[in-house]
C-alpha positions in Angstrom: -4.8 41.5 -38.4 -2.1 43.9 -38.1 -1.8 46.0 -41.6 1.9 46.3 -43.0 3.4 49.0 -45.0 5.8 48.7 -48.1 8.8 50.8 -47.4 12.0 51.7 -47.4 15.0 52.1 -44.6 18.3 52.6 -44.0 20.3 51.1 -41.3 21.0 53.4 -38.5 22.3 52.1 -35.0 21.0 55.1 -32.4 20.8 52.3 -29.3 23.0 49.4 -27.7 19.8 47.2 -28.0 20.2 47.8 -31.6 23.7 47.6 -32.1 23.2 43.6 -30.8 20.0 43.0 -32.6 21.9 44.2 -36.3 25.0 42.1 -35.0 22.7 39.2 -35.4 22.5 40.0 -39.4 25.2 39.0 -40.8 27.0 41.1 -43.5 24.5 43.9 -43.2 26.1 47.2 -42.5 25.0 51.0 -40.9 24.0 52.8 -43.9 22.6 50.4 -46.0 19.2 51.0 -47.7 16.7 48.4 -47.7 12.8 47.9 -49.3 10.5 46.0 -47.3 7.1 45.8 -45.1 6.7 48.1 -41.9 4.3 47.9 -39.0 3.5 50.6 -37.7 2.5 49.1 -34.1 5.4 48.0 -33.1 8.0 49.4 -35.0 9.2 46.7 -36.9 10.3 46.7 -40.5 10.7 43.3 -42.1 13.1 42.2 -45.1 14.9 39.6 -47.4 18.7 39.9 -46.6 21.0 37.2 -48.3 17.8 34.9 -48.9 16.8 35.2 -45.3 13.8 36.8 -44.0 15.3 39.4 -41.2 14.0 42.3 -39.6 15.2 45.7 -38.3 13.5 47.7 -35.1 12.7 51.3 -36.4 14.3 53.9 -34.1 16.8 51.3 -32.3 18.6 49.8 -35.1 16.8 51.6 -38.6 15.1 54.5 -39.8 12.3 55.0 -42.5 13.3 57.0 -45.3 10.1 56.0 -48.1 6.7 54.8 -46.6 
C-alpha cells in the first residue's frame, strides 16, 4: 500500500508532456494553488477540481509548495 501525503501545489508547466497532461483539465490554469494527497513514488499529486477527481505530475506539470 503506497502511503499518500496531504499537500499543497501550484501549477507549474516545466515540460511539453505536462503542458498536454494539464490541457486535459479543463479551466485549470499555471499558477494556480491547489490542496491535495501526494505520492511520493511516483510523483503524483491527486485533487478535486470542479467536482472531479484530477491529478497533476510533480516536476512535469506542478510543483510542491506545503507537504
Amino acid at each position: 500500500m503506497v502511503k499518500t501525503i496531504k499537500a499543497k501545489a501550484r501549477v507549474k508547466v516545466t515540460t511539453d508532456f505536462g503542458y498536454w497532461c494539464l490541457a486535459e483539465i479543463r479551466g485549470l490554469k499555471e499558477g494556480t494553488e491547489l490542496e491535495g494527497k501526494y505520492n511520493p513514488v511516483n510523483n503524483a499529486f491527486d485533487f478535486s477540481w470542479q467536482g472531479q477527481d484530477a491529478m497533476l505530475w510533480i516536476g512535469q506539470n506542478g510543483e510542491l509548495i506545503k507537504e
